[in-house]
PDB file of N, H, CA, C and O in Angstrom:
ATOM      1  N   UNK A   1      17.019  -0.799  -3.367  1.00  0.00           N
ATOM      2  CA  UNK A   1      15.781  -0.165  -3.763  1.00  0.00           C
ATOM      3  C   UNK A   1      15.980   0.554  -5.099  1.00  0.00           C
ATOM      4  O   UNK A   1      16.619   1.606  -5.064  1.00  0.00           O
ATOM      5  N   UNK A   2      15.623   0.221  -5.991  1.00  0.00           N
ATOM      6  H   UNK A   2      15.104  -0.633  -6.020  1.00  0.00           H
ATOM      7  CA  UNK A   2      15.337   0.624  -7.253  1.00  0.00           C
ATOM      8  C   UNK A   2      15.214   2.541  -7.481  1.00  0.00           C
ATOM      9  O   UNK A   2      14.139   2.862  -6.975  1.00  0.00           O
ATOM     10  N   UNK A   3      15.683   3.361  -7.847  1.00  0.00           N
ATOM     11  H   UNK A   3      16.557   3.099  -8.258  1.00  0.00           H
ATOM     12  CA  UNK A   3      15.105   4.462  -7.535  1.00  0.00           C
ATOM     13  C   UNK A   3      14.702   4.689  -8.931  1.00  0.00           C
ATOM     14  O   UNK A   3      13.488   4.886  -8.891  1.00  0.00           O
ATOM     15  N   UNK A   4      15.120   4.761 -10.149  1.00  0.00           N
ATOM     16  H   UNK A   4      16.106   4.601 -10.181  1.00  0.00           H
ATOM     17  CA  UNK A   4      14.822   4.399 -11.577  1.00  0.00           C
ATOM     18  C   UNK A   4      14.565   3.613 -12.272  1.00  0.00           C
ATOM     19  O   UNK A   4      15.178   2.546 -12.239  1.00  0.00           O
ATOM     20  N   UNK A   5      13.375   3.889 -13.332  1.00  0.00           N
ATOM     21  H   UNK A   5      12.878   4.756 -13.360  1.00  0.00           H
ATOM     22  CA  UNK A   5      12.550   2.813 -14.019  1.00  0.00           C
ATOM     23  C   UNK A   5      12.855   2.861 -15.306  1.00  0.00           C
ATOM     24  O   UNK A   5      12.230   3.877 -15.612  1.00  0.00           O
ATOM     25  N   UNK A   6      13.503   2.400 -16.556  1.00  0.00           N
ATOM     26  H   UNK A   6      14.011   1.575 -16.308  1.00  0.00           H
ATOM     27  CA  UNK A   6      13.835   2.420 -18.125  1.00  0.00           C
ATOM     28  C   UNK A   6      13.337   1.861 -18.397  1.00  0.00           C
ATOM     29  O   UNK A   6      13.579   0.742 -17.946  1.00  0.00           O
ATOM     30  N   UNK A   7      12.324   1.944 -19.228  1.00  0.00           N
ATOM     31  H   UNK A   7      12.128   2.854 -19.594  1.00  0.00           H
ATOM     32  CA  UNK A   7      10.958   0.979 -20.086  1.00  0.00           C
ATOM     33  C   UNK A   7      12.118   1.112 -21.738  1.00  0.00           C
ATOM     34  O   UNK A   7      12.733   1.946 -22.403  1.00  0.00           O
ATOM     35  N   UNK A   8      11.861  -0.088 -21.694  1.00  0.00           N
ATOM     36  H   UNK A   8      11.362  -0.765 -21.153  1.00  0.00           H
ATOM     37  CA  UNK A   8      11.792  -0.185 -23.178  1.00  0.00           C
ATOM     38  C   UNK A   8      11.276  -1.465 -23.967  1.00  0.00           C
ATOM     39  O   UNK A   8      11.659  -2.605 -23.707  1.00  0.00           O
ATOM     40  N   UNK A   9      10.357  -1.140 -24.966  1.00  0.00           N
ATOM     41  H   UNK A   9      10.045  -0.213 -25.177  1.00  0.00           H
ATOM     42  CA  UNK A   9       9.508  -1.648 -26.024  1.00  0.00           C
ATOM     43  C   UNK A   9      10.652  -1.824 -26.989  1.00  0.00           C
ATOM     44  O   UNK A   9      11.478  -0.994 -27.368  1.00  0.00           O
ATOM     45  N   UNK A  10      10.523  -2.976 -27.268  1.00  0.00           N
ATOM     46  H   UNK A  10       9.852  -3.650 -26.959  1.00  0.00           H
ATOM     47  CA  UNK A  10      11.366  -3.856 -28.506  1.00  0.00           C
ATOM     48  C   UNK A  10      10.372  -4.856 -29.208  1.00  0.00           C
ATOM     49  O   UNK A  10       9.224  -5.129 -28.857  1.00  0.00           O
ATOM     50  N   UNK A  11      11.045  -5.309 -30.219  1.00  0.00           N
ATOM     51  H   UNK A  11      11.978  -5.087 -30.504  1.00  0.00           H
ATOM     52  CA  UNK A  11      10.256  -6.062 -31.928  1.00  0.00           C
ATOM     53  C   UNK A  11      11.311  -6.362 -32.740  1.00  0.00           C
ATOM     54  O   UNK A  11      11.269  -5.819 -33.844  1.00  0.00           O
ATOM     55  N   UNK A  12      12.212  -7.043 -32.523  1.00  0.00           N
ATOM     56  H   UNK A  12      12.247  -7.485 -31.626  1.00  0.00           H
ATOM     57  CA  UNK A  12      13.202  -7.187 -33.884  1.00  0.00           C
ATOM     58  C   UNK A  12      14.227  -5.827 -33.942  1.00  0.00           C
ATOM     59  O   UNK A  12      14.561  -5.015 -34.805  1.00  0.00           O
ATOM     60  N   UNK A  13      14.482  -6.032 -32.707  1.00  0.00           N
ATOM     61  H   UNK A  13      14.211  -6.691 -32.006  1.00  0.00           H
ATOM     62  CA  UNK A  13      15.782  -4.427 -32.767  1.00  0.00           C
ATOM     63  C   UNK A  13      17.288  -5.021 -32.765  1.00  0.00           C
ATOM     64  O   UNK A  13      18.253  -4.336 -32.427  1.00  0.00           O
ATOM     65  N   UNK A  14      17.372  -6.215 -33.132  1.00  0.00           N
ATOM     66  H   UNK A  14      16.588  -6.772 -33.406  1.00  0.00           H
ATOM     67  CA  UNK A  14      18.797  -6.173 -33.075  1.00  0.00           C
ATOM     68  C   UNK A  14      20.040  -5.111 -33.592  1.00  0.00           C
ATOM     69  O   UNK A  14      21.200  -5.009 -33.193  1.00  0.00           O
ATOM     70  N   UNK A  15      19.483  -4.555 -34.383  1.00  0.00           N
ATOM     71  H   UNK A  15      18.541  -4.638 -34.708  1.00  0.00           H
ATOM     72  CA  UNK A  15      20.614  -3.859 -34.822  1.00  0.00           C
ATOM     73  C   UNK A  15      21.028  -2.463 -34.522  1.00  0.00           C
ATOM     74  O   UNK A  15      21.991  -1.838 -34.966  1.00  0.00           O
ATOM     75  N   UNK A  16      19.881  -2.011 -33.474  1.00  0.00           N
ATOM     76  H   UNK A  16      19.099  -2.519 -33.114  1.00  0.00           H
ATOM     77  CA  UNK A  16      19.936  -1.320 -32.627  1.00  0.00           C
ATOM     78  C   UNK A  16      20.308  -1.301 -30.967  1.00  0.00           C
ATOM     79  O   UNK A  16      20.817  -0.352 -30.372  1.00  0.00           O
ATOM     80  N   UNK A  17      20.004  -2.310 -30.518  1.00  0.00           N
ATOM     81  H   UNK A  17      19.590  -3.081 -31.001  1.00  0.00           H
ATOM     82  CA  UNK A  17      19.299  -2.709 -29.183  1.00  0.00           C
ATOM     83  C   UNK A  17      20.765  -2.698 -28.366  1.00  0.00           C
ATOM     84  O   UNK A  17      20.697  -2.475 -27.158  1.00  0.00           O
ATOM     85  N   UNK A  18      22.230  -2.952 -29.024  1.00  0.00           N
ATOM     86  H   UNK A  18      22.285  -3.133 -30.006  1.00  0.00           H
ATOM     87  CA  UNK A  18      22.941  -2.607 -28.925  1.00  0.00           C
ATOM     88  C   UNK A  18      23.528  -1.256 -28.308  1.00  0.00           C
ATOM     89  O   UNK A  18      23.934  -1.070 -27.161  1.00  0.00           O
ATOM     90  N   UNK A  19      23.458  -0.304 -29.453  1.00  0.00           N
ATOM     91  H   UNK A  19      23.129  -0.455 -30.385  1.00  0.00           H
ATOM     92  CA  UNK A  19      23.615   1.450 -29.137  1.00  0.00           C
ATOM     93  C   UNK A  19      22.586   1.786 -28.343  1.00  0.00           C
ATOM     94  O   UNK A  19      22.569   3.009 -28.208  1.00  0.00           O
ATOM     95  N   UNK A  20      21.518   1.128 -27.618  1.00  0.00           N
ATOM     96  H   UNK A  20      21.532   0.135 -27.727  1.00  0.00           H
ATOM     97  CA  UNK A  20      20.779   1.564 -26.457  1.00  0.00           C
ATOM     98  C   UNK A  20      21.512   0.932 -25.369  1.00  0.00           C
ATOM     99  O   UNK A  20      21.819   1.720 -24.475  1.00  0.00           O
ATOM    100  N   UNK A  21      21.884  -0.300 -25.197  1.00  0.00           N
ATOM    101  H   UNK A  21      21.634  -0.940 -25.923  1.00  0.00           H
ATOM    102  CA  UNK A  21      22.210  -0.889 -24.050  1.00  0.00           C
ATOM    103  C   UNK A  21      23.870   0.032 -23.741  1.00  0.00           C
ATOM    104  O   UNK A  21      24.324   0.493 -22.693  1.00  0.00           O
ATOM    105  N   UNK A  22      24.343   0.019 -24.926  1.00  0.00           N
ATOM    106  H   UNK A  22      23.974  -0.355 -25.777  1.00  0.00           H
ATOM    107  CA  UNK A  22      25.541   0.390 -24.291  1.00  0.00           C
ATOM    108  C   UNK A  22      25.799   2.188 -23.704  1.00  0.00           C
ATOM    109  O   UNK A  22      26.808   2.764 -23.296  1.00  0.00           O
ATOM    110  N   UNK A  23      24.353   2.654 -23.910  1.00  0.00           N
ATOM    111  H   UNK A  23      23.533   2.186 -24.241  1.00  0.00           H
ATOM    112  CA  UNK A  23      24.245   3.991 -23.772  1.00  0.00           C
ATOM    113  C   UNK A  23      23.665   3.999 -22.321  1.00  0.00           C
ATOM    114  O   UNK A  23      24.142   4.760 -21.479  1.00  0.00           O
ATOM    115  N   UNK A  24      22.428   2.982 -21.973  1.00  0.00           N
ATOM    116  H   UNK A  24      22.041   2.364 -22.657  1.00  0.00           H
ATOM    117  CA  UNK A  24      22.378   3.003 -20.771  1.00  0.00           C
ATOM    118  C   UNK A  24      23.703   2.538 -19.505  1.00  0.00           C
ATOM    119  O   UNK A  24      23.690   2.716 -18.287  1.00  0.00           O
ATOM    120  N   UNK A  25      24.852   1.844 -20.467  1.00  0.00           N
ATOM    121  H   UNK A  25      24.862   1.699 -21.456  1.00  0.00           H
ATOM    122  CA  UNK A  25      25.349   1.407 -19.319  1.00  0.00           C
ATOM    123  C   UNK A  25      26.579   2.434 -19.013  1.00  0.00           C
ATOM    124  O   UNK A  25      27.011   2.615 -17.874  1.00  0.00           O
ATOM    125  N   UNK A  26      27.097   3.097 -20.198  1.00  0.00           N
ATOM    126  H   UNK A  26      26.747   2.951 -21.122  1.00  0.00           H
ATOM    127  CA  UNK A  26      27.638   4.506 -19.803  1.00  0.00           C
ATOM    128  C   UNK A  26      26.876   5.727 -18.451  1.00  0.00           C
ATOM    129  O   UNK A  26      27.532   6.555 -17.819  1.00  0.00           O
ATOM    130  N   UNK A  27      25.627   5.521 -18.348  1.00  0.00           N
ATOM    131  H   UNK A  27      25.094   4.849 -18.862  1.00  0.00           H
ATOM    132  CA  UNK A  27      25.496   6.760 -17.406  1.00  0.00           C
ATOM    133  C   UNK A  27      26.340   6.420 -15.913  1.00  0.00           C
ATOM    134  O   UNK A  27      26.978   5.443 -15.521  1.00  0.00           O
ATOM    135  N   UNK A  28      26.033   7.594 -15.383  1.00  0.00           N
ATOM    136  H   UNK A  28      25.515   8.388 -15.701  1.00  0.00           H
ATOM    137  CA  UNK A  28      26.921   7.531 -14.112  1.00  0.00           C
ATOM    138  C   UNK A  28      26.428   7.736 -12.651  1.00  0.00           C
ATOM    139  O   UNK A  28      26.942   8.045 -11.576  1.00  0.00           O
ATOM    140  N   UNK A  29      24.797   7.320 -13.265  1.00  0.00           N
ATOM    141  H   UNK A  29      24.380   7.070 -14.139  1.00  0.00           H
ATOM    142  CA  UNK A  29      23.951   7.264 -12.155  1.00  0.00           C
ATOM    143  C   UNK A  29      24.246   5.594 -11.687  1.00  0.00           C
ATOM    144  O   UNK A  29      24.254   4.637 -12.462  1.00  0.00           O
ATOM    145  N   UNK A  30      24.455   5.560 -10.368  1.00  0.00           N
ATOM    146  H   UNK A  30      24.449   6.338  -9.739  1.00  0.00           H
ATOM    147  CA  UNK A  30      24.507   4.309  -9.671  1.00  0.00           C
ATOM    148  C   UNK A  30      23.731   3.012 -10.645  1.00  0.00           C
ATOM    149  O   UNK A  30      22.560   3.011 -11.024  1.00  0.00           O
ATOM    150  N   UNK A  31      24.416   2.315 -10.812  1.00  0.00           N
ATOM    151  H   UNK A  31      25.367   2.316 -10.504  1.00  0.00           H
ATOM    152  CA  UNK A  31      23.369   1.062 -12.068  1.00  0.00           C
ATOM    153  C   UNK A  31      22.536   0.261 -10.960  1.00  0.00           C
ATOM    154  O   UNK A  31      21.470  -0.336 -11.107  1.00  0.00           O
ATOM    155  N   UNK A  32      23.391   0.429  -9.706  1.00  0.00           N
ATOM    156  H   UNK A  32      24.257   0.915  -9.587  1.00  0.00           H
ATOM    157  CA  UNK A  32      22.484  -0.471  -8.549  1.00  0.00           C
ATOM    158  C   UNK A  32      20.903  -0.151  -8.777  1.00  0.00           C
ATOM    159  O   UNK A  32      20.137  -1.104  -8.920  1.00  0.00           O
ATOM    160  N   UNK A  33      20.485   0.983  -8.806  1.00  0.00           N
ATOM    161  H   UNK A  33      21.107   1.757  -8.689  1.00  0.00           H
ATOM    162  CA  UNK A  33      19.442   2.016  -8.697  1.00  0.00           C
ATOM    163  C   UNK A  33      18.737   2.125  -9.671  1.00  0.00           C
ATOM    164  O   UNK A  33      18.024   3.127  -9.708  1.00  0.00           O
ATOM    165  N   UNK A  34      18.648   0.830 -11.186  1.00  0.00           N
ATOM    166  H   UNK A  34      19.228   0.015 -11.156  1.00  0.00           H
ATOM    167  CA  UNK A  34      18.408   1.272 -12.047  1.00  0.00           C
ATOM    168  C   UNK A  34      17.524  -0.143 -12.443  1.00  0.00           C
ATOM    169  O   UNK A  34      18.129  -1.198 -12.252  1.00  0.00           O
ATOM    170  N   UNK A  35      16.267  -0.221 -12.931  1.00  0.00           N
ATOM    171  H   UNK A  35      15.775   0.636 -13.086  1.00  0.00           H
ATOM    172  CA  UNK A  35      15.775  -1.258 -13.386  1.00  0.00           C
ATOM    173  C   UNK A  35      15.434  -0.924 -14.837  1.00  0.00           C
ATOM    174  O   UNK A  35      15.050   0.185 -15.210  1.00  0.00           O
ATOM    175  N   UNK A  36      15.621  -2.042 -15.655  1.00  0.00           N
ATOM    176  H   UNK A  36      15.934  -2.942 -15.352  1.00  0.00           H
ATOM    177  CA  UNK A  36      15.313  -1.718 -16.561  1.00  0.00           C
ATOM    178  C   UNK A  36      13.972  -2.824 -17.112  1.00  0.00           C
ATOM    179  O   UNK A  36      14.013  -3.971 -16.667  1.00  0.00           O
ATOM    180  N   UNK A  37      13.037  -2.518 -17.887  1.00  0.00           N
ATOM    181  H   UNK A  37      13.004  -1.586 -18.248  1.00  0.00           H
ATOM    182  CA  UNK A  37      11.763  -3.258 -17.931  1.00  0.00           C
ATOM    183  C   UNK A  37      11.102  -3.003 -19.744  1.00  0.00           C
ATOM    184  O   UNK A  37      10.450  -2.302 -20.518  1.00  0.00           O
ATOM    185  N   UNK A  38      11.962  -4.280 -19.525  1.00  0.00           N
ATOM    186  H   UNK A  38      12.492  -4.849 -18.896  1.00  0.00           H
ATOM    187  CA  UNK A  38      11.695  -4.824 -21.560  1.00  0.00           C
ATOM    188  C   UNK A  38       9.961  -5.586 -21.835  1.00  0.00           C
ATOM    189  O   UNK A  38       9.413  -6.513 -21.238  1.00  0.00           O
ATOM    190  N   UNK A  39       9.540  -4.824 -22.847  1.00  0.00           N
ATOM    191  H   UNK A  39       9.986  -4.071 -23.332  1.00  0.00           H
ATOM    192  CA  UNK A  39       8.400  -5.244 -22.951  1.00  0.00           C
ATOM    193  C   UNK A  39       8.979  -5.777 -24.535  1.00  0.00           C
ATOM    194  O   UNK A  39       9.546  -5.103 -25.395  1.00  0.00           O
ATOM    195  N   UNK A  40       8.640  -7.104 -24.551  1.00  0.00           N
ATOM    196  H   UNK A  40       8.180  -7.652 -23.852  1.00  0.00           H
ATOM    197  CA  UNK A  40       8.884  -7.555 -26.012  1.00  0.00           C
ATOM    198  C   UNK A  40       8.199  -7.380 -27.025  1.00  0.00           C
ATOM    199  O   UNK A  40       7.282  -6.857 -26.392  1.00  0.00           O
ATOM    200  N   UNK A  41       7.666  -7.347 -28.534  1.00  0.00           N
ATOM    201  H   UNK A  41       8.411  -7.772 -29.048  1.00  0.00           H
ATOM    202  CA  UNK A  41       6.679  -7.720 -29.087  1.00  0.00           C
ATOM    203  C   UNK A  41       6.849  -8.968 -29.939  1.00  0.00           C
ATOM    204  O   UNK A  41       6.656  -8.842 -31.148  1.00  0.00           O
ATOM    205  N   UNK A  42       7.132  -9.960 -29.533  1.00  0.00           N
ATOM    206  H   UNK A  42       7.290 -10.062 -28.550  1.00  0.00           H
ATOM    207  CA  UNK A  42       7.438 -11.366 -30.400  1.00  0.00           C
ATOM    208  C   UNK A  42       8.889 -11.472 -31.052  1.00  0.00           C
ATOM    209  O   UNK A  42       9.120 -12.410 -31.816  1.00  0.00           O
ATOM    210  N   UNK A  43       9.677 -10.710 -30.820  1.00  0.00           N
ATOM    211  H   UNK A  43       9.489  -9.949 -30.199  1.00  0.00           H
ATOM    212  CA  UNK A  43      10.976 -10.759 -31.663  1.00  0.00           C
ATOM    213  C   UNK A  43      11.595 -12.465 -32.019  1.00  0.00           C
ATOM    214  O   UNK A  43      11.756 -13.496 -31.367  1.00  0.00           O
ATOM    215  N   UNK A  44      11.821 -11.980 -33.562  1.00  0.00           N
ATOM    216  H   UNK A  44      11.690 -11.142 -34.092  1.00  0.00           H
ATOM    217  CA  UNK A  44      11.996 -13.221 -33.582  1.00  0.00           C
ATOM    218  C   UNK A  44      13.596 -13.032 -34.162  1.00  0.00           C
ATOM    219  O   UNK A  44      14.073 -13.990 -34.771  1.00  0.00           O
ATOM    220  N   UNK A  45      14.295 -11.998 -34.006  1.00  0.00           N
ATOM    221  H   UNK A  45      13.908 -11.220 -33.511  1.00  0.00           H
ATOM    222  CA  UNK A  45      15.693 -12.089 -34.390  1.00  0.00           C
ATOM    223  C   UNK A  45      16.741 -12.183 -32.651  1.00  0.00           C
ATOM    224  O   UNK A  45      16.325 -12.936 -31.770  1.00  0.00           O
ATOM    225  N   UNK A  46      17.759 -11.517 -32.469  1.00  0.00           N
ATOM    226  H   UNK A  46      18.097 -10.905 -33.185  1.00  0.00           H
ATOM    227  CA  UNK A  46      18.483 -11.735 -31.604  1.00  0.00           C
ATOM    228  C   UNK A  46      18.108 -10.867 -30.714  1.00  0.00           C
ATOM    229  O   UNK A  46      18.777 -10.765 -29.686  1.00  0.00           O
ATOM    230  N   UNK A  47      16.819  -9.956 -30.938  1.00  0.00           N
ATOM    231  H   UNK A  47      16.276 -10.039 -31.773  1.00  0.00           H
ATOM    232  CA  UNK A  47      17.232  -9.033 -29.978  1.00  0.00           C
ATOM    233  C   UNK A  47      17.213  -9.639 -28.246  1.00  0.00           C
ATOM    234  O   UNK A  47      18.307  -9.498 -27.700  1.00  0.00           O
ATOM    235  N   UNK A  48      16.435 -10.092 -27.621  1.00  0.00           N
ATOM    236  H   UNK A  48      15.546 -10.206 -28.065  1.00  0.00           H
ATOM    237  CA  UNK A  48      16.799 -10.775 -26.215  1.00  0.00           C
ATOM    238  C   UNK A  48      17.846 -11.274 -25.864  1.00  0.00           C
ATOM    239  O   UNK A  48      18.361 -10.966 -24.789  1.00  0.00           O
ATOM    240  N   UNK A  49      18.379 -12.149 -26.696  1.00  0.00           N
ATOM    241  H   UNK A  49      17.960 -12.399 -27.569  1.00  0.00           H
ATOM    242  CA  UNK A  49      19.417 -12.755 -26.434  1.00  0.00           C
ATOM    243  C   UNK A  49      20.877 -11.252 -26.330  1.00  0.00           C
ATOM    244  O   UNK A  49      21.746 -11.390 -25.469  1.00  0.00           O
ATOM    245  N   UNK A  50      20.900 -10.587 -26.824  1.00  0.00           N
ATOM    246  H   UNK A  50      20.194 -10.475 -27.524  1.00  0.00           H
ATOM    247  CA  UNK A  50      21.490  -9.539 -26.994  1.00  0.00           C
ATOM    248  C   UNK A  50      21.205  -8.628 -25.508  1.00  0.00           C
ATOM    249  O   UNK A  50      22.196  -8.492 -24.790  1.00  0.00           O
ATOM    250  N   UNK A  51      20.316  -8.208 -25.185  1.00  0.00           N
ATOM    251  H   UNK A  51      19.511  -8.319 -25.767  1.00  0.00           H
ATOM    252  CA  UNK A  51      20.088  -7.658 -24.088  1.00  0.00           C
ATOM    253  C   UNK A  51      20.196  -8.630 -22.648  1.00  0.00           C
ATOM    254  O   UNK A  51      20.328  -8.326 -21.463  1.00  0.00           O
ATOM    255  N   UNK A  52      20.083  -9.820 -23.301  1.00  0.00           N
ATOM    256  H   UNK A  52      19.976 -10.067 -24.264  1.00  0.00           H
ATOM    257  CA  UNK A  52      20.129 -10.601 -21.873  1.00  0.00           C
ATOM    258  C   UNK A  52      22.240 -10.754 -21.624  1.00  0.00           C
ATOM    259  O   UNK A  52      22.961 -11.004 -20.658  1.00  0.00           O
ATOM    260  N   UNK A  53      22.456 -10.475 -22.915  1.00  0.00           N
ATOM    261  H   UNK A  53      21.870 -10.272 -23.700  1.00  0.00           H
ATOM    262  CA  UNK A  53      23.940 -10.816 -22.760  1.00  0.00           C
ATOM    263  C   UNK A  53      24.470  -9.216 -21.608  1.00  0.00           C
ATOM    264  O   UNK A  53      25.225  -9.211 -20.635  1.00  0.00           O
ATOM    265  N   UNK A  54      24.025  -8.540 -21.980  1.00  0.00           N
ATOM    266  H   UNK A  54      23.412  -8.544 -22.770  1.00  0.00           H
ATOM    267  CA  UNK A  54      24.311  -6.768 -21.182  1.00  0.00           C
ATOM    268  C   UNK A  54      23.628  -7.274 -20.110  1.00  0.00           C
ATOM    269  O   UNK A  54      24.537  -7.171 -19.285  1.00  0.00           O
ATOM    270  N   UNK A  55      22.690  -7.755 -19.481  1.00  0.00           N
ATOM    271  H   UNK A  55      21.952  -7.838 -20.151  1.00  0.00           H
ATOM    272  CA  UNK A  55      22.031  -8.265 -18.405  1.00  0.00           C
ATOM    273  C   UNK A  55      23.198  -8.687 -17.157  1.00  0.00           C
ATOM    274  O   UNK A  55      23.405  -8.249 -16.025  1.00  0.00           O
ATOM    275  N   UNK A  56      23.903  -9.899 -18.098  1.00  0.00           N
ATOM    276  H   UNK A  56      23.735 -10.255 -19.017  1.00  0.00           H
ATOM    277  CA  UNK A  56      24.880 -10.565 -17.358  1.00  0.00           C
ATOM    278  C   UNK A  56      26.053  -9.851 -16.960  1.00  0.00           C
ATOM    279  O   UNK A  56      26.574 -10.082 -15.869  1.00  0.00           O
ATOM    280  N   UNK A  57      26.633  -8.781 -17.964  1.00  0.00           N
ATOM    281  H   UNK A  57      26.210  -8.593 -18.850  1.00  0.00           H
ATOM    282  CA  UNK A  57      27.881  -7.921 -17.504  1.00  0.00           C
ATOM    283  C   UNK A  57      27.242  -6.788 -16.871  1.00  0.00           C
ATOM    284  O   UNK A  57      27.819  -5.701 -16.881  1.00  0.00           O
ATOM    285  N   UNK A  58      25.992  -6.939 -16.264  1.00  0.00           N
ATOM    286  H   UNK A  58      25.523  -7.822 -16.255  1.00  0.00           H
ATOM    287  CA  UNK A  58      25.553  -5.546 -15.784  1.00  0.00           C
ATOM    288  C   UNK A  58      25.206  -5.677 -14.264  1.00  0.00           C
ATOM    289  O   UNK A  58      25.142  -6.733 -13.635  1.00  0.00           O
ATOM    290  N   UNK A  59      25.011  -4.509 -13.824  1.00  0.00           N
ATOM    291  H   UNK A  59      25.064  -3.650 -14.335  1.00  0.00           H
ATOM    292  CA  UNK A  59      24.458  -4.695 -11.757  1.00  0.00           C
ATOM    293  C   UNK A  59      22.864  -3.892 -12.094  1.00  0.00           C
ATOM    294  O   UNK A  59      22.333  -3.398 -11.099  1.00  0.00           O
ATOM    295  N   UNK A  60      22.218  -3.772 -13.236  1.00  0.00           N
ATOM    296  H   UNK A  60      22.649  -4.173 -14.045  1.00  0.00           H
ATOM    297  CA  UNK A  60      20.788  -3.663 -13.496  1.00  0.00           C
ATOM    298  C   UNK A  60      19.827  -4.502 -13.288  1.00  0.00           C
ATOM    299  O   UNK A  60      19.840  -5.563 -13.912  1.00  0.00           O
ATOM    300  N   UNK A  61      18.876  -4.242 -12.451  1.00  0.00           N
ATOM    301  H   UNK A  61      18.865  -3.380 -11.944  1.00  0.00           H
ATOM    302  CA  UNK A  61      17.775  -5.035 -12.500  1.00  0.00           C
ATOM    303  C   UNK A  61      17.190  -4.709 -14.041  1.00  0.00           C
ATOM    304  O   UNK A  61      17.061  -3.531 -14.376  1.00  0.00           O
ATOM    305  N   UNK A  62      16.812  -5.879 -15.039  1.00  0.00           N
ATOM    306  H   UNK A  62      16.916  -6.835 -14.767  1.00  0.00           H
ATOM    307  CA  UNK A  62      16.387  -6.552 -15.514  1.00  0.00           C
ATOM    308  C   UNK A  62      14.886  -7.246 -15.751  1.00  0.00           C
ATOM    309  O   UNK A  62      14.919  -8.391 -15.301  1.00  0.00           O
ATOM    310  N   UNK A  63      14.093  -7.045 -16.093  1.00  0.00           N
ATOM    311  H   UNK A  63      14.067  -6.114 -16.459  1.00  0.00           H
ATOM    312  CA  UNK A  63      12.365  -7.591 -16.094  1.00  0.00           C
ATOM    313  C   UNK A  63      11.924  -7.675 -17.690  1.00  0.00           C
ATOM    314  O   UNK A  63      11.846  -6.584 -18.254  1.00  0.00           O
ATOM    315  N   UNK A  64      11.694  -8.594 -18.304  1.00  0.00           N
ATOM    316  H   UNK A  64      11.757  -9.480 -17.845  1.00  0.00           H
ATOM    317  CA  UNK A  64      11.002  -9.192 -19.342  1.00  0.00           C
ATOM    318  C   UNK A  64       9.379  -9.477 -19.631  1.00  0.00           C
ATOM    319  O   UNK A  64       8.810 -10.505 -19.264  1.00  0.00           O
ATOM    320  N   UNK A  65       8.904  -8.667 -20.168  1.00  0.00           N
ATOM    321  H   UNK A  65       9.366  -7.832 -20.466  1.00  0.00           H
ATOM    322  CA  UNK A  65       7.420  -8.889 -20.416  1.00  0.00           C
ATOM    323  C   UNK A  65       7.355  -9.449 -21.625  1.00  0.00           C
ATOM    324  O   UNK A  65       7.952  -8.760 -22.453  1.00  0.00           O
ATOM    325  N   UNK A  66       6.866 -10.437 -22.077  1.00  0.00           N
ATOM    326  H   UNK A  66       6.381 -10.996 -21.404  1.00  0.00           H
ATOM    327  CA  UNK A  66       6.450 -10.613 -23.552  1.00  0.00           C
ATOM    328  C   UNK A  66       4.517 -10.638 -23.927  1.00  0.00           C
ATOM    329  O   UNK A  66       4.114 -10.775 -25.082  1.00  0.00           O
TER     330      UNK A  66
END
């Protein structure tokens, strides 16, 4: 059961999207417990592919809106 919700709105953040993911995956709240819910706006650089890569080394639920 999910007990936390992390929204995040992205557009071409690669060069950021990074120092967010790796900041969420430092906390030390249970990651089981943690969904995270990407709203895209058309990105047309790496950023998905980048977050989907932290996706795979992660125990986060994960949700993609475009």
């Amino acid at each position: 059961m999910v007990k936390v919700a992390l929204g995040l709105c992205v557009k071409n953040s690669e060069k950021t999207i990074g120092y967010v993911m790796d900041s969420v995956l430092k906390q030390d709240y249970p990651h089981e417990d943690i969904e995270i819910i990407v709203v895209d706006g058309f990105s047309r650089d790496n950023t998905l592919k980048i977050i989907g890569h932290y996706a795979s080394e992660s125990k986060f639920t994960i949700n993609f809106f475009f």
